[in-house]
C-alpha atoms as a printed R data frame, in Angstrom:
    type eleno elety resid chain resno       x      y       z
1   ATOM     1    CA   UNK     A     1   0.000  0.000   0.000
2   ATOM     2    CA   UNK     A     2   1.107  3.245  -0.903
3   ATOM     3    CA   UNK     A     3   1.184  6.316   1.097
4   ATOM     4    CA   UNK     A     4  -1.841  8.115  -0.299
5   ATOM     5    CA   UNK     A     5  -4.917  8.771   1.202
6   ATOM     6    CA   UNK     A     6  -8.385  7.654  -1.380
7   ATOM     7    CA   UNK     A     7 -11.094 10.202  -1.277
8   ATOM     8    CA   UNK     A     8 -14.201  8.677  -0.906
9   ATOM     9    CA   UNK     A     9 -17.313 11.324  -1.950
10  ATOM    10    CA   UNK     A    10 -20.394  9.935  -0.717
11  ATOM    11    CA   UNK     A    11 -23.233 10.787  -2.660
12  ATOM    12    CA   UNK     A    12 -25.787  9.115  -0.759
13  ATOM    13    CA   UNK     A    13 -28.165 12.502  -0.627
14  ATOM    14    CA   UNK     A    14 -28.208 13.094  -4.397
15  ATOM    15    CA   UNK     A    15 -27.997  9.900  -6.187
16  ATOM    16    CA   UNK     A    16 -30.438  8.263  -3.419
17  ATOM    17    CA   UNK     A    17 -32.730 11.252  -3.360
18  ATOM    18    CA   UNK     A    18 -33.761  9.789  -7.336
19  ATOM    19    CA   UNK     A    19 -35.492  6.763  -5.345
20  ATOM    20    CA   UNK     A    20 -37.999  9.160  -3.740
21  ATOM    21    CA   UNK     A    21 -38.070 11.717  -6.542
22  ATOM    22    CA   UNK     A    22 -35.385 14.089  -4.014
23  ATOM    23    CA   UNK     A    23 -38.389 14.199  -1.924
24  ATOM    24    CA   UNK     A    24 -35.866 14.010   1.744
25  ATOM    25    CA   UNK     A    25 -36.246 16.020   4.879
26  ATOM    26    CA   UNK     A    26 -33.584 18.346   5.987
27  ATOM    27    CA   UNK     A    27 -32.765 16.111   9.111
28  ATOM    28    CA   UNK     A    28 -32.554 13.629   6.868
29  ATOM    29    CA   UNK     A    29 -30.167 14.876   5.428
30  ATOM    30    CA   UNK     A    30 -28.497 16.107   8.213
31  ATOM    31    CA   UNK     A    31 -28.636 12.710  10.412
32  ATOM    32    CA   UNK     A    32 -26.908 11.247   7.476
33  ATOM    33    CA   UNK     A    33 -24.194 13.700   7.531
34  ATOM    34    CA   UNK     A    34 -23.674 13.317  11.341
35  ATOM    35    CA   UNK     A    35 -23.405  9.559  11.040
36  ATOM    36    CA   UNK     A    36 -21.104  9.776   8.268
37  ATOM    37    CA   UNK     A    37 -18.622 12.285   9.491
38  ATOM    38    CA   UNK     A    38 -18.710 10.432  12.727
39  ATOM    39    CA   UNK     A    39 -17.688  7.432  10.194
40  ATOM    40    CA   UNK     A    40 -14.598  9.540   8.887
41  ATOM    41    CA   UNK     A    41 -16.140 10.272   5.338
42  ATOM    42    CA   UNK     A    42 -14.824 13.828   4.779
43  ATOM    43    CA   UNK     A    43 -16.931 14.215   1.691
44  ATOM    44    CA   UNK     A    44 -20.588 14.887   0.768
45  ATOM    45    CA   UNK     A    45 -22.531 15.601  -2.266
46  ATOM    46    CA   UNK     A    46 -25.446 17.393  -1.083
47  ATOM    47    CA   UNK     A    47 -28.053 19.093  -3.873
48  ATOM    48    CA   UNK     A    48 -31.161 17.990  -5.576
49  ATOM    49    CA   UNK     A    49 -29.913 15.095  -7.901
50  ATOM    50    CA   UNK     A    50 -30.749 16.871 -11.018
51  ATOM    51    CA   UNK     A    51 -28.512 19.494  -9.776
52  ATOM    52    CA   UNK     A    52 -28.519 23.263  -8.177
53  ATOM    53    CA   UNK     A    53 -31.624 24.695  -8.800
54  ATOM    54    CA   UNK     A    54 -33.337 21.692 -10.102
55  ATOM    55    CA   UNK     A    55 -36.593 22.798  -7.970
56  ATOM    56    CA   UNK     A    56 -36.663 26.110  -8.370
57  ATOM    57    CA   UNK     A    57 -36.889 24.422 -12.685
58  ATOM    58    CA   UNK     A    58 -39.619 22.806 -11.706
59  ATOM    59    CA   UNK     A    59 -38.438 19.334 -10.738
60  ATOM    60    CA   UNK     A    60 -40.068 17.392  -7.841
61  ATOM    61    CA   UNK     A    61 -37.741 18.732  -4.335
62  ATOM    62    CA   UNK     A    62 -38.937 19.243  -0.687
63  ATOM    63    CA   UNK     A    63 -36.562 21.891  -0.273
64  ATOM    64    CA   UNK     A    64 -34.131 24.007  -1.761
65  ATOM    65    CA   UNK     A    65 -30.010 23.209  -2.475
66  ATOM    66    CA   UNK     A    66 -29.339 26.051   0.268
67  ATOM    67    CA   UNK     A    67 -31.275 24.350   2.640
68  ATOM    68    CA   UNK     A    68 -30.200 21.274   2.396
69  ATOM    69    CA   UNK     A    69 -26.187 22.339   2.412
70  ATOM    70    CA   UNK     A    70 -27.337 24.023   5.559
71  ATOM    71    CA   UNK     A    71 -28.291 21.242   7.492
72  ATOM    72    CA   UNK     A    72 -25.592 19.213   6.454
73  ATOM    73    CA   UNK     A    73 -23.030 21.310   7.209
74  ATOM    74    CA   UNK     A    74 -24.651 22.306  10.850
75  ATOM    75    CA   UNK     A    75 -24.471 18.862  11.419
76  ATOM    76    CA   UNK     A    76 -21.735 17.433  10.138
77  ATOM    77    CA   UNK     A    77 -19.116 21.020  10.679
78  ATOM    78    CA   UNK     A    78 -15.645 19.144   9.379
79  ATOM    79    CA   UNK     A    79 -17.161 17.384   6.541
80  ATOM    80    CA   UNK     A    80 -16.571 19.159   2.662
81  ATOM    81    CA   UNK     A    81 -19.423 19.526   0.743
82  ATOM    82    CA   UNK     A    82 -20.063 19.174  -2.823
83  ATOM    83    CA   UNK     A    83 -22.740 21.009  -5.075
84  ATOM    84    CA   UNK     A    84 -23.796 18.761  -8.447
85  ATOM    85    CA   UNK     A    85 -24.628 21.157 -11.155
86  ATOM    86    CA   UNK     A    86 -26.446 20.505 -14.473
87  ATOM    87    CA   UNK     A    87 -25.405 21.919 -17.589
88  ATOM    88    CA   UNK     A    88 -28.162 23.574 -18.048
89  ATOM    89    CA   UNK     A    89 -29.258 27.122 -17.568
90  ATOM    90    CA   UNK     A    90 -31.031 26.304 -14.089
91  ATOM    91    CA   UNK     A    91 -27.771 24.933 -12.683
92  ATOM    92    CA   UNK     A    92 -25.192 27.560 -14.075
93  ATOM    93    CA   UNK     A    93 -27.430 30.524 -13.472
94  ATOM    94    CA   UNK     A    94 -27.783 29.465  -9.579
95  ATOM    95    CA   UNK     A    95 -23.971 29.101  -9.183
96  ATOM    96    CA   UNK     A    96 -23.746 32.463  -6.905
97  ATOM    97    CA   UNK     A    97 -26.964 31.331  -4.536
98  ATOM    98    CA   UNK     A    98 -25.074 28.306  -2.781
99  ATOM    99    CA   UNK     A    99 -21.325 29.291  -3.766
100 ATOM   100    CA   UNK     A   100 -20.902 30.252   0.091
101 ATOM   101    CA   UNK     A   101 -22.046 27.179   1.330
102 ATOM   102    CA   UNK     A   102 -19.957 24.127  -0.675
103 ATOM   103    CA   UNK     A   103 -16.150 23.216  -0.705
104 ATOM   104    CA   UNK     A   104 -16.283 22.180  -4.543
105 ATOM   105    CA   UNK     A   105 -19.230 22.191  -7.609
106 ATOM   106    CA   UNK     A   106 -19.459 19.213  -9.614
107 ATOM   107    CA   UNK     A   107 -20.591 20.045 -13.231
108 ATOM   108    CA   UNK     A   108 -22.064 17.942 -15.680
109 ATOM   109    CA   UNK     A   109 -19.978 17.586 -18.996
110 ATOM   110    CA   UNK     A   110 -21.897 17.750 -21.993
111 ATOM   111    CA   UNK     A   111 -19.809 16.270 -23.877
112 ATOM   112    CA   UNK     A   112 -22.375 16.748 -27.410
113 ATOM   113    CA   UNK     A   113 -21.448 20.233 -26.982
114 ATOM   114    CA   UNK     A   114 -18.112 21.187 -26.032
115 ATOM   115    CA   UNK     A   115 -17.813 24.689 -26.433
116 ATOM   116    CA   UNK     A   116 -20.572 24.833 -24.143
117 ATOM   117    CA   UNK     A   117 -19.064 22.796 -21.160
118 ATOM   118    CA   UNK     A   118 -16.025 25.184 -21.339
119 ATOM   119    CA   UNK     A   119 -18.349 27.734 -21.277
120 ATOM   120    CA   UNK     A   120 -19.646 26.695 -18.494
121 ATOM   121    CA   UNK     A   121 -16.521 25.579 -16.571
122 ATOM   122    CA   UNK     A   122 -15.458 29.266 -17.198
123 ATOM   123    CA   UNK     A   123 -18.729 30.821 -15.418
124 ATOM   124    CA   UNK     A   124 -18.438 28.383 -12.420
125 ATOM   125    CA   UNK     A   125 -14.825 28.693 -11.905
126 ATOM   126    CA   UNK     A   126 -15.167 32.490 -11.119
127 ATOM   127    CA   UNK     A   127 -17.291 31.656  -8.233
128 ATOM   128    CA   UNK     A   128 -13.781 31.183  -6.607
129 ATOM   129    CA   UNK     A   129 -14.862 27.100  -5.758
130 ATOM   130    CA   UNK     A   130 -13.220 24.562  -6.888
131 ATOM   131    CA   UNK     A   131 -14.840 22.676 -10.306
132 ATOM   132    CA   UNK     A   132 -14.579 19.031 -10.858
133 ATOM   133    CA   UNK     A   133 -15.584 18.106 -14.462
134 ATOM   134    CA   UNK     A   134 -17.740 15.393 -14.541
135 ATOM   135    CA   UNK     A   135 -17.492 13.368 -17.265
136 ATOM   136    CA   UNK     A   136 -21.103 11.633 -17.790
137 ATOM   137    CA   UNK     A   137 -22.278  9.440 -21.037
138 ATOM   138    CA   UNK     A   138 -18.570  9.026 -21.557
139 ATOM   139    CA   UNK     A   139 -18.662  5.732 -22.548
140 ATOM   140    CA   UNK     A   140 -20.591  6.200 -25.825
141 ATOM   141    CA   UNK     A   141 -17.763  7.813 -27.416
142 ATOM   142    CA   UNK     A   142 -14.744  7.004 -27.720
143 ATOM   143    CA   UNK     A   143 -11.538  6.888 -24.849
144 ATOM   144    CA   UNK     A   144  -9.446  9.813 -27.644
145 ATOM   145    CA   UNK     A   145 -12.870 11.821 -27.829
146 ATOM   146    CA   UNK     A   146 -13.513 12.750 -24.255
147 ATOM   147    CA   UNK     A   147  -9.580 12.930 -23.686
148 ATOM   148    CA   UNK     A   148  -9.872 16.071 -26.361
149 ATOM   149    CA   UNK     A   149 -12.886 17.336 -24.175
150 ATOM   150    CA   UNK     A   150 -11.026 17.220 -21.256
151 ATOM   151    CA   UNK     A   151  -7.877 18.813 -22.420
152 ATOM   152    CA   UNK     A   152 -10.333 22.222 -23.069
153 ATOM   153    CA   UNK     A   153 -12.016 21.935 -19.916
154 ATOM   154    CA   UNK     A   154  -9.141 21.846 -18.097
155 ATOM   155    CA   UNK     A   155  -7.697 25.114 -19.943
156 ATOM   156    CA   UNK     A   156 -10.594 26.693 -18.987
157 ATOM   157    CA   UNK     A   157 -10.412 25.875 -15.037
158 ATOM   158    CA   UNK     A   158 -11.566 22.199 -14.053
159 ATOM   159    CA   UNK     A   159  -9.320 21.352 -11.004
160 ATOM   160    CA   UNK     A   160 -10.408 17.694 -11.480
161 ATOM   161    CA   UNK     A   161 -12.093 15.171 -13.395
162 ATOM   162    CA   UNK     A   162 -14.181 12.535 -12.468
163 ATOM   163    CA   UNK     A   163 -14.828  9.319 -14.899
164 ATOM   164    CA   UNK     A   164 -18.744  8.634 -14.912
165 ATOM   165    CA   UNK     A   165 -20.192  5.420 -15.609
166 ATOM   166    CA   UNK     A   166 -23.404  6.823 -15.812
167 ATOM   167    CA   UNK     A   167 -24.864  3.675 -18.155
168 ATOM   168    CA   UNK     A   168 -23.723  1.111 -15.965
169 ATOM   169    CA   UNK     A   169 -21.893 -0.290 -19.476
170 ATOM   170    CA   UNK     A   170 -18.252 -0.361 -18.419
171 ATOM   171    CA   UNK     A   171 -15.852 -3.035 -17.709
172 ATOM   172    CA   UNK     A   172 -13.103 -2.816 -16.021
173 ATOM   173    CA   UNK     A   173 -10.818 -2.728 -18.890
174 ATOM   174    CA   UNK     A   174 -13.062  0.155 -20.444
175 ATOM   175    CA   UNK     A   175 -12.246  2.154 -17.414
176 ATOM   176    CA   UNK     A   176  -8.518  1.336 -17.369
177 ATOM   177    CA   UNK     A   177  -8.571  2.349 -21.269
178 ATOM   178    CA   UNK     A   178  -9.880  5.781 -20.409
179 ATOM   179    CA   UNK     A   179  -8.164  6.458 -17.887
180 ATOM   180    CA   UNK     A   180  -4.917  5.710 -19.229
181 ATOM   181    CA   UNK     A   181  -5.997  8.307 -22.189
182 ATOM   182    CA   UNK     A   182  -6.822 10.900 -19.306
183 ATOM   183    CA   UNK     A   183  -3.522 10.595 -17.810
184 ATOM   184    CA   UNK     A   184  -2.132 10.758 -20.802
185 ATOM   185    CA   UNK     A   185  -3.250 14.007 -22.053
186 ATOM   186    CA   UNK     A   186  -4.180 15.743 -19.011
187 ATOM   187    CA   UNK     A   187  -2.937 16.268 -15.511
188 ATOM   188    CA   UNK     A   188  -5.619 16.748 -12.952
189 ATOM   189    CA   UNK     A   189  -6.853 14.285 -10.122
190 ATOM   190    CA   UNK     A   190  -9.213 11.694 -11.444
191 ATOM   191    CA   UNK     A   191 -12.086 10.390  -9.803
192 ATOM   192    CA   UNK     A   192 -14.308  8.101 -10.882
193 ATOM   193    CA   UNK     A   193 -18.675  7.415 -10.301
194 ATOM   194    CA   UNK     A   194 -19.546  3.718 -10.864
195 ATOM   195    CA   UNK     A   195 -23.202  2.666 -11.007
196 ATOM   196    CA   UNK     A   196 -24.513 -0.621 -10.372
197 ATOM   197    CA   UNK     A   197 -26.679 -1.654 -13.322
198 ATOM   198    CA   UNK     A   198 -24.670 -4.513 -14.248
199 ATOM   199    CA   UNK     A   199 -23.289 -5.570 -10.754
200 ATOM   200    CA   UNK     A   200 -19.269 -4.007 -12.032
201 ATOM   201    CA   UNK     A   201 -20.129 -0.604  -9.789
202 ATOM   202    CA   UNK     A   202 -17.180 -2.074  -7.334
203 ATOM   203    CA   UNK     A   203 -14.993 -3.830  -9.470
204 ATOM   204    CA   UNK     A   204 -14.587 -1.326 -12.112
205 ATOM   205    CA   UNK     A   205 -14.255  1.341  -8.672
206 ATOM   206    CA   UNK     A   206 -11.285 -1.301  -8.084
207 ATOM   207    CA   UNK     A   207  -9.942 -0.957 -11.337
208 ATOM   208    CA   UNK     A   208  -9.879  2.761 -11.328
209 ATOM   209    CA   UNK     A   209  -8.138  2.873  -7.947
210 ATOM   210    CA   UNK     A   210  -5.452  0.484  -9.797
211 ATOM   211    CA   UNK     A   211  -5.666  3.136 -12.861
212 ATOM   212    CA   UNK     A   212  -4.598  5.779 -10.213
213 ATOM   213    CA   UNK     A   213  -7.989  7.211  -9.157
214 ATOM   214    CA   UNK     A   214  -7.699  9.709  -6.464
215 ATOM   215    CA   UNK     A   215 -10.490  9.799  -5.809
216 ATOM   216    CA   UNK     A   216 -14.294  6.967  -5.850
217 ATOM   217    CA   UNK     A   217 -18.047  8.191  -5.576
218 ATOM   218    CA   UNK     A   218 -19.892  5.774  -3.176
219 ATOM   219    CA   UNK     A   219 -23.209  5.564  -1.575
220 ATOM   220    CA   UNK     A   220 -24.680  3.989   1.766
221 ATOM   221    CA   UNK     A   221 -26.106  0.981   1.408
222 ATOM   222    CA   UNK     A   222 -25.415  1.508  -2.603
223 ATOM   223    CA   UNK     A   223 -28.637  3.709  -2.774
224 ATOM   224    CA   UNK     A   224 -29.252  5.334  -5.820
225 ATOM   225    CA   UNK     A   225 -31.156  4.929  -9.476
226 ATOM   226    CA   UNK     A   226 -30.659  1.937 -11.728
227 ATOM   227    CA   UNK     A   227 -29.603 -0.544  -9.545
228 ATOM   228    CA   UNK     A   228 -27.797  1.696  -7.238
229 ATOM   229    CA   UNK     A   229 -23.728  3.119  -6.741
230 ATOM   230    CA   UNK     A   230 -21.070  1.541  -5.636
231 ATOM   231    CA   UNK     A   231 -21.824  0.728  -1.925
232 ATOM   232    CA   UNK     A   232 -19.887  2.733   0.573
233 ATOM   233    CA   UNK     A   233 -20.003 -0.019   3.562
234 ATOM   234    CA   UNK     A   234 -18.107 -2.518   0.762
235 ATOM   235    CA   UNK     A   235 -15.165  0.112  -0.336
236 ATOM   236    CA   UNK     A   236 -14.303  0.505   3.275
237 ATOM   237    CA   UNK     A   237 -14.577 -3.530   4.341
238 ATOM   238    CA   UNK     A   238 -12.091 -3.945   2.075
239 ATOM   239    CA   UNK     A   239  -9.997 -1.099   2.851
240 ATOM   240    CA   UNK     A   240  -6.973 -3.747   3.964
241 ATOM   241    CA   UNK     A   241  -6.701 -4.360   0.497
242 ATOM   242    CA   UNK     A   242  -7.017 -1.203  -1.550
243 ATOM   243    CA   UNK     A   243  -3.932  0.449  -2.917
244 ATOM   244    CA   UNK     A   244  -4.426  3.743  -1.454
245 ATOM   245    CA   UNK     A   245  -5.265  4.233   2.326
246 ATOM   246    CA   UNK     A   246  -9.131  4.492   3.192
247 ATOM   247    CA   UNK     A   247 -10.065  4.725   7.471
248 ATOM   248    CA   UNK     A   248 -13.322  4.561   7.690
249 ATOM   249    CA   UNK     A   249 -15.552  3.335  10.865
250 ATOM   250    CA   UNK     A   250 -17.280 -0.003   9.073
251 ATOM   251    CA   UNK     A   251 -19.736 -0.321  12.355
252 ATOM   252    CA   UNK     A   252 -20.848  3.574  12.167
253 ATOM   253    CA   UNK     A   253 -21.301  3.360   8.105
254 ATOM   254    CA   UNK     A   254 -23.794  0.144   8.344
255 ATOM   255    CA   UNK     A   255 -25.714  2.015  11.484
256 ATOM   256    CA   UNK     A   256 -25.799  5.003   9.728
257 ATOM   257    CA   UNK     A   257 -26.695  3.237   6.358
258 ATOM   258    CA   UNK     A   258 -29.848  1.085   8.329
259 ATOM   259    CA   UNK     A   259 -31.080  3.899  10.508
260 ATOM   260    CA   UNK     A   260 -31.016  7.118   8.909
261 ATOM   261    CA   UNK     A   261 -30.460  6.631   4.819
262 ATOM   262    CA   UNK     A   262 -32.412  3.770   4.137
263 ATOM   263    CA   UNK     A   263 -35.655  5.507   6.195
264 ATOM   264    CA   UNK     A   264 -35.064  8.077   4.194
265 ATOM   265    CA   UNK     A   265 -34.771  6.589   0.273
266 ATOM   266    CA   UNK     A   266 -37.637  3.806   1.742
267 ATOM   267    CA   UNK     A   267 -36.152  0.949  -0.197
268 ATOM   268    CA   UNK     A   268 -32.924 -0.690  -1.191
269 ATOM   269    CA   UNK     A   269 -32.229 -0.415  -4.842
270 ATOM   270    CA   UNK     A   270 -33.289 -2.623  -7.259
271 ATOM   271    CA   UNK     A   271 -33.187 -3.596 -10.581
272 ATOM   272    CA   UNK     A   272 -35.860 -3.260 -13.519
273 ATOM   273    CA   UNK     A   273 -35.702 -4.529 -17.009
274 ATOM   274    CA   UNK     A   274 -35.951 -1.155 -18.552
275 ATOM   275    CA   UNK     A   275 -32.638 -0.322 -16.803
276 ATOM   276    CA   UNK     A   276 -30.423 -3.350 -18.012
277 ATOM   277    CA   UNK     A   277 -32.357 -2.414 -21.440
278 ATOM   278    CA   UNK     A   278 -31.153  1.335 -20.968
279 ATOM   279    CA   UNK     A   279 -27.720  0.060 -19.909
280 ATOM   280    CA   UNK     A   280 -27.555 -2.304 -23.379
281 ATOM   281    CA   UNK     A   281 -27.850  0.196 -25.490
282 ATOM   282    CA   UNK     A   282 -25.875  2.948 -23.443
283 ATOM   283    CA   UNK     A   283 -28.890  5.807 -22.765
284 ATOM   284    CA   UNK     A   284 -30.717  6.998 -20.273
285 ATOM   285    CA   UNK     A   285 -33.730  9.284 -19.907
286 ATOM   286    CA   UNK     A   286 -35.370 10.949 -16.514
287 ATOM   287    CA   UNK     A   287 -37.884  9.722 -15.679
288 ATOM   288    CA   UNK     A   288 -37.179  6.223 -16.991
289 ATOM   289    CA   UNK     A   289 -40.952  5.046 -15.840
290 ATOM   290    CA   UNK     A   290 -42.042  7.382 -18.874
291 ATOM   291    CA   UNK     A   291 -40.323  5.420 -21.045
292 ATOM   292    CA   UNK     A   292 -42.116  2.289 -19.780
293 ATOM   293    CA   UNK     A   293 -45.699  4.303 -19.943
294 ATOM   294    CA   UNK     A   294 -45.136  5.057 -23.155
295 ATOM   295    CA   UNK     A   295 -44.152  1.716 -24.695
296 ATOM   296    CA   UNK     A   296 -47.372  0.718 -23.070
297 ATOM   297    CA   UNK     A   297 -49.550  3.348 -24.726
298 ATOM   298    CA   UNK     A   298 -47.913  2.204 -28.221
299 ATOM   299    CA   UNK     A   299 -48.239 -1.207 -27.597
300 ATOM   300    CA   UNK     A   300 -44.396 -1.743 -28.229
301 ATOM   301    CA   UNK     A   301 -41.854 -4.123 -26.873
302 ATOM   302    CA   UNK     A   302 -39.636 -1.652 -24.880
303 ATOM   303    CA   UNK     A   303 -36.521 -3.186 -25.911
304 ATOM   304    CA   UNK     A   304 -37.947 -2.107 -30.134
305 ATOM   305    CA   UNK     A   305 -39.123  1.153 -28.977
306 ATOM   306    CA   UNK     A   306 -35.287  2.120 -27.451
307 ATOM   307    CA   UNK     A   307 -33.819  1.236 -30.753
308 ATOM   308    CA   UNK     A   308 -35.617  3.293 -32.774
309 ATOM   309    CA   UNK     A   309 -35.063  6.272 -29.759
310 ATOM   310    CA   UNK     A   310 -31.210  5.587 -30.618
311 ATOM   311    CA   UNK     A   311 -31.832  5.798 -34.555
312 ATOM   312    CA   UNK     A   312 -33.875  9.401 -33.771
313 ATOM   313    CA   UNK     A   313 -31.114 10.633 -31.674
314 ATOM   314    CA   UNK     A   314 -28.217  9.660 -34.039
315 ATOM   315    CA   UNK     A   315 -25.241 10.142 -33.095
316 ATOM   316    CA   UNK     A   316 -25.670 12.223 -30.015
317 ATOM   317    CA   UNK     A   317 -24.922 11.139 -26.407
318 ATOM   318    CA   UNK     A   318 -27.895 12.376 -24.717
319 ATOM   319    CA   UNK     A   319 -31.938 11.289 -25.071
320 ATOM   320    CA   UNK     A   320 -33.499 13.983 -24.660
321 ATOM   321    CA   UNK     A   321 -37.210 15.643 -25.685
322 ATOM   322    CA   UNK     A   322 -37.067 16.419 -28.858
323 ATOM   323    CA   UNK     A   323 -35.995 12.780 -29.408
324 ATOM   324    CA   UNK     A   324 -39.312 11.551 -28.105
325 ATOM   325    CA   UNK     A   325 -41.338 15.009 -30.029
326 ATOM   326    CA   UNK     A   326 -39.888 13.343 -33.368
327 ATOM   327    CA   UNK     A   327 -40.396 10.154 -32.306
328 ATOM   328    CA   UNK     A   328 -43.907 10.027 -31.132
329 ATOM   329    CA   UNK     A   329 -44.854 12.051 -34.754
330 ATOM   330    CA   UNK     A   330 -43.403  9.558 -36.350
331 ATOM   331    CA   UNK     A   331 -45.945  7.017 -34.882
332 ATOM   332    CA   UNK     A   332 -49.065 10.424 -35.457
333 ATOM   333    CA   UNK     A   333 -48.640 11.181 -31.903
334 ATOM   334    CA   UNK     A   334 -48.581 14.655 -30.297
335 ATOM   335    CA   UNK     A   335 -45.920 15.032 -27.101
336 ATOM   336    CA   UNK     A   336 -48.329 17.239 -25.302
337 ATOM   337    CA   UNK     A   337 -51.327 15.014 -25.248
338 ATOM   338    CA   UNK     A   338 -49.380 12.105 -24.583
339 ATOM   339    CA   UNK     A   339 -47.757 13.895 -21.713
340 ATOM   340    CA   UNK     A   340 -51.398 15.322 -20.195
341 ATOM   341    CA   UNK     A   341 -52.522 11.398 -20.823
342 ATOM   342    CA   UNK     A   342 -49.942  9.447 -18.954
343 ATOM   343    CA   UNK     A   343 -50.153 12.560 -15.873
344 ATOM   344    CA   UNK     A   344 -54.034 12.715 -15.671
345 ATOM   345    CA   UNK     A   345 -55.551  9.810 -17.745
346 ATOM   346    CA   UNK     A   346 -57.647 12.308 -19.807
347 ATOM   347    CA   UNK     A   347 -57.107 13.367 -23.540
348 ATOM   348    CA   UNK     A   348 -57.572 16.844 -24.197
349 ATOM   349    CA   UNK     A   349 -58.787 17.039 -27.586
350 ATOM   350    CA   UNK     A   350 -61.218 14.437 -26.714
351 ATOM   351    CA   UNK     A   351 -62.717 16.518 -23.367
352 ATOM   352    CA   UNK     A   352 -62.374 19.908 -25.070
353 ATOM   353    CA   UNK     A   353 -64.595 18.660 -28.314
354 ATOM   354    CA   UNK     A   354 -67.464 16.358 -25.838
């Protein structure tokens, strides 16, 4: 074992907080920061997990980012806390509201549009906090691809980068391959975020570690969406063997895991055929359970119904609206209505016209 200390972030609050739609109390949130500073994790991502100013968008939240960093951090006074931010306007243009209250922001890469990240690496990093590029949907391009992404965002102020397996596709030797790249053309701290749709969320965390990851994303209990994260109470059982030095209090991670973060997420993770399907082909969409409604309404096999998604999205990284807009006319459907049917069972053409 080597000399160095592994960062562990634990993103129990914002991954988890998907399982309830981020609906989680403040001393939720703040009992699970207690128990895990008391547990020596010096690291916590705490915002709404579609990032900083998610509900104030319009997404489903009992309380605001600020809120939540508060309690947290009256809690849990040593521990370093971590903002997620979208790339997208909500996120960026909410930067200066919490900037007070977090150690570091974490910002979504969009790596379809890479002027745009840079931009927005640029408008965070003037905040003064630290920015940690986060490099999701990376594995549907290509290890030289993201390294040139990278290599701009770190011109423009990243002080980190952190791997994302945010598919659940990679193997080990995927993650080894871009991480070698990274180190190869850049020179910040890597991190890496494994997710447990295919059961590798440890073992690839393992392989980055032996890639020279300074840092692993982890989450009590493994809470989180599709299948869950890499499960914090694992990493540190088998601290003895890791090649970087992790001291973290086992007993006080499972207490805190069973009494305070599974109350609050209600259920362990667990796996659904739409995720492995999602995980297949490398996409993902939020809320995934839309995707199910709607190969229901068209009477599709879900697995048919995701293919032709990829073909409408062509070649880039993320599914997104207009995907499902084009989509759905291409089967004489209208978003909206669909939309108003699967929320309220009611067609409004129909009930306007009757």
């Amino acid at each position: 074992m080597n000399g160095e200390n592994l960062q562990i972030i634990d993103v129990t609050i914002r991954q988890g907080g998907f399982m309830v739609h981020n609906n989680v109390l403040k001393e939720q949130v703040a009992d699970i920061a207690k128990g895990l500073e008391e547990a020596g994790v010096s690291w916590m991502e705490v915002s709404h997990g579609r990032g900083i100013g998610a509900k104030r968008a319009g997404y489903p939240g009992l309380f605001p980012d600020s809120e939540l960093l508060k309690a947290a951090r009256k809690a849990a006074p040593k521990m370093k806390l971590s903002g997620y931010l979208s790339p997208y306007p909500y996120s960026i243009l909410d930067v200066e509201s919490v900037a007070k209250l977090v150690d570091a922001f974490r910002l979504s890469i969009d790596l379809d549009d890479a002027s745009k990240s840079v931009e927005n690496v640029r408008a965070v990093a003037k905040t003064g906090v630290p920015v940690t590029a986060l490099l999701e949907r990376a594995h549907r391009l290509d290890p030289e691809k993201v390294v040139e992404v990278a290599a701009k965002l770190e011109e423009a102020g990243a002080k980190a980068f952190c791997l994302a397996d945010t598919f659940g596709s990679m193997t080990s030797d995927d993650v080894r391959k871009y991480f070698e790249e990274l180190r190869r053309k850049t020179s910040l701290p890597l991190g890496f975020q494994g997710f447990d749709t295919t059961g590798r969320a440890i073992g690839n965390s393992l392989a980055a570690l032996d890639a020279g990851a300074e840092s692993l994303d982890a989450s009590l209990l493994g809470l989180g969406p599709s299948g869950g994260m890499a499960a914090l109470e694992t990493l540190a059982a088998l601290a003895p063997r890791l090649p970087k030095k992790l001291r973290l209090d086992l007993k006080q991670l499972c207490l805190t895991g069973r009494w305070y973060a599974l109350p609050a997420m209600r259920y362990l993770p667990s796996l659904r055929s739409a995720d492995l399907l999602l995980s297949k082909r490398k996409l993902d969409y939020y809320p995934v359970e839309f995707l199910e409604r709607l190969a229901g309404i068209l009477e599709m096999d879900l697995e048919m119904m995701l293919a032709q998604l990829d073909a409408v999205k062509g070649d880039r990284l993320r599914l997104k609206e207009i995907d499902l807009r084009e989509f759905l006319a291409q089967q004489n459907l209208d978003f909206d209505v669909v939309l108003e049917f699967i929320k309220t069972g009611r067609i409004p053409d129909v009930e306007a016209s009757s």
